[in-house]
C-alpha positions in Angstrom: 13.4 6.0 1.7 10.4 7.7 2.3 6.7 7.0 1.2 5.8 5.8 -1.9 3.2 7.7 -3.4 3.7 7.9 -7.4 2.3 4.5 -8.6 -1.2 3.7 -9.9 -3.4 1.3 -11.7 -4.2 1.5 -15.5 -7.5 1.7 -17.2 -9.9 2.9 -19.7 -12.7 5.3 -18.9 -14.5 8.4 -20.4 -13.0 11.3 -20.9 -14.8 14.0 -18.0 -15.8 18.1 -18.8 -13.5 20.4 -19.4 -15.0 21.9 -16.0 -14.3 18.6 -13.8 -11.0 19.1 -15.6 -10.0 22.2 -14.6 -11.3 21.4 -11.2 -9.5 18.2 -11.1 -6.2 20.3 -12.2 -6.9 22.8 -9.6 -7.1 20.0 -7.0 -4.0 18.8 -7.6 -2.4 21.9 -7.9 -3.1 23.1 -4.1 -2.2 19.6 -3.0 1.6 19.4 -4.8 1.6 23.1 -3.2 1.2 21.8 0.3 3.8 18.9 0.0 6.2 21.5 -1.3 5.9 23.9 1.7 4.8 21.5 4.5 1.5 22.8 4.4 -0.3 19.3 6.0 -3.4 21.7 6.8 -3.9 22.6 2.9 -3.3 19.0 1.8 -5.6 17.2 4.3 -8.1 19.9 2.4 -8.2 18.2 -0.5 -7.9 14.6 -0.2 -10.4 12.1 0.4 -12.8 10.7 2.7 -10.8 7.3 2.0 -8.0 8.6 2.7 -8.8 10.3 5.9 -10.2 6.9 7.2 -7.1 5.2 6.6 -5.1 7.7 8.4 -7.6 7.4 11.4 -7.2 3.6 11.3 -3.4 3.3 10.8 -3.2 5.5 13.9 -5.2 3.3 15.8 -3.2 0.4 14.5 -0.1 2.4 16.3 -1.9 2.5 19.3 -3.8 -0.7 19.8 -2.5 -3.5 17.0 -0.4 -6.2 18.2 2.3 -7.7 16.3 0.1 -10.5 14.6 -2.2 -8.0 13.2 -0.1 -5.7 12.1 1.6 -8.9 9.9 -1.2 -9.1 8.1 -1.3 -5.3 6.9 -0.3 -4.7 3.3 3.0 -2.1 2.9 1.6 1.1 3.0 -0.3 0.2 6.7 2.9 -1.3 7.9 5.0 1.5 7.3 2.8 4.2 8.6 1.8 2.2 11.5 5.4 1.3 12.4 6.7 4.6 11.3 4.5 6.3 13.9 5.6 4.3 17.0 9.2 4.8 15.7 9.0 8.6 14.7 6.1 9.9 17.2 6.4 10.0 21.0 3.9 7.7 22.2 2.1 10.3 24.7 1.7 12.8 21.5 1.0 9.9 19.5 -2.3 9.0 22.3 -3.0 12.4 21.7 -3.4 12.8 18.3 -6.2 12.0 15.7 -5.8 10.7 12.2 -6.7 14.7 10.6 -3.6 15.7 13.1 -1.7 11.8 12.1 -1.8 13.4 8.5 -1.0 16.8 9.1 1.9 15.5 10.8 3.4 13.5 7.8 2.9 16.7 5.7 4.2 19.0 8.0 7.4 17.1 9.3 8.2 16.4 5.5 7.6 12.8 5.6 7.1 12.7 1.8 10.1 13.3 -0.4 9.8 16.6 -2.2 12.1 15.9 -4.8 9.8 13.1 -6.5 7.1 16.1 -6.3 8.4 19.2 -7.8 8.8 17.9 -11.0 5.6 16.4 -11.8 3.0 17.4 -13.9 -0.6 16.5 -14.9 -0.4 14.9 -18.6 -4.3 13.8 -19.0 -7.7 13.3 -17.4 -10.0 11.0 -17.7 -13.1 10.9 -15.6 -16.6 8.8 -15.4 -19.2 10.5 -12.9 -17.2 11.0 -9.6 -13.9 9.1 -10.5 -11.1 10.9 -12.2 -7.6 9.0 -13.3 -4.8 11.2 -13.9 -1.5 10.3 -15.8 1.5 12.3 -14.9 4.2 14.2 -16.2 7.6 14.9 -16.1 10.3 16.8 -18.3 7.3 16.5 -21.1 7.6 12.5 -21.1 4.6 10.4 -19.5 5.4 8.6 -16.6 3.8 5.2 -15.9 1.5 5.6 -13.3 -1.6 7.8 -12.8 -2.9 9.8 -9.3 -6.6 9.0 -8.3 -9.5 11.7 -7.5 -12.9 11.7 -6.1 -15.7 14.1 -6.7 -17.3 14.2 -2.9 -20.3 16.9 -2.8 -18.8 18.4 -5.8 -15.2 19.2 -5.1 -12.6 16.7 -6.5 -10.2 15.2 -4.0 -7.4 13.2 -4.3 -7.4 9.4 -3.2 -4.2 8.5 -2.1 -5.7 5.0 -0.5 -5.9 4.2 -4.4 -2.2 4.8 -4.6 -1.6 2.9 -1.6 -3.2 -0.4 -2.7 -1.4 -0.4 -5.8 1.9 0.1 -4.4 1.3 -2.6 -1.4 1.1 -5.1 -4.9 4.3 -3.3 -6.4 6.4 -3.8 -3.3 5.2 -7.8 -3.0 7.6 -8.7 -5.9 10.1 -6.0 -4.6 10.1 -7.6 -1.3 10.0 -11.0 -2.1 13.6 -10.4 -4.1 15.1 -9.1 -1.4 14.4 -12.5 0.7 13.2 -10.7 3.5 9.8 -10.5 5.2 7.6 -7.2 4.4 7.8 -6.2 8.1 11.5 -6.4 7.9 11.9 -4.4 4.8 9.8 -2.0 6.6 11.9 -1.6 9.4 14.9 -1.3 7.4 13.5 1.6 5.5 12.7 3.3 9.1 15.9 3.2 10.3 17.6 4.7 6.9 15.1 7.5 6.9 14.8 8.6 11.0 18.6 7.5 11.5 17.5 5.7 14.3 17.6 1.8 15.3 14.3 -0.5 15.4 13.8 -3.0 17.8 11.3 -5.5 18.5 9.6 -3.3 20.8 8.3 -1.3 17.5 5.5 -4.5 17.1 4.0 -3.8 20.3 1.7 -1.2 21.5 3.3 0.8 24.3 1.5 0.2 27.7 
């Protein structure tokens, strides 16, 4: 189990300029590029500001958060938070910022290829610096759509966006599985390092 990237939300805007489109196609192009050769550099290029702060917090959340406050983080903030304390040696960890956090995920493959390679822009839609894209794969629609952001006039991809609306998708998957989101969480780390959790994993390290 790795991250869960591929859901979004679903609504109606205008459609952009065939200029913002073939930026926006552009965009993601260098970023599925990057996950494919665990190029973390590239990719942190060309997502957001949103998504940079979230990286810089979830790290911090690694480093700092107790086990109460990390409870109250959605999924997606779990899991990275958790995944770094059980993945990344706390002294590199100390060391690192949330541009090197990110980086990291991209380089060490913590996003699963295979759901990548296949996938293709169907459509854009835009309205002045927001752009919704539905994907593609094997020609057939898929049901969710990637999230971009014009900032000082190059489009970047919001994976926060993504995030959010997964952290609602995995309530109900969660939820049926009768355990508690941090356990899920901690089950999914163990299948994906191979390694055990333990209840040290909800506590910063001294």
């Amino acid at each position: 189990m790795k991250f869960w990237f591929f859901i979004g939300c679903f609504c109606c805007i205008t459609v952009g300029s065939s200029q913002d489109k073939a930026a926006i196609r552009k965009a993601f192009s260098i970023y599925k590029e990057a996950i494919l050769t665990n190029d973390g550099e590239k990719a942190y290029s060309i997502v957001n500001q949103n998504t940079k702060d979230f990286y810089t917090n979830a790290l911090q959340a690694a480093l700092h958060s107790d086990s109460v406050e990390i409870a109250s983080f959605g999924f997606m903030k779990q899991l990275i938070t958790l995944s770094v304390r059980h993945r990344i040696p706390n002294n590199t960890a100390s060391k690192m910022t949330g541009k090197q956090l990110f980086i990291h995920t991209i380089n060490k493959g913590w996003i699963n290829k295979d759901e990548v390679a296949g996938i293709e822009i169907a459509d854009i839609e835009s309205e002045g610096k927001y752009a919704i894209i539905q994907m593609k794969q094997n020609n057939e629609e898929l049901p969710y759509f990637f999230h971009f952001e014009n900032e000082k006039g190059i489009w970047k991809f919001d994976l926060t966006a993504i995030m959010d609306t997964t952290d609602r998708s995995m309530e109900m998957i969660i939820k049926n599985s009768k355990t508690t989101t941090g356990q899920f969480v901690t089950k999914a780390l163990e299948q994906v390092s191979g390694k055990k959790t333990d209840a040290s994993i909800w506590h910063p390290k001294p």
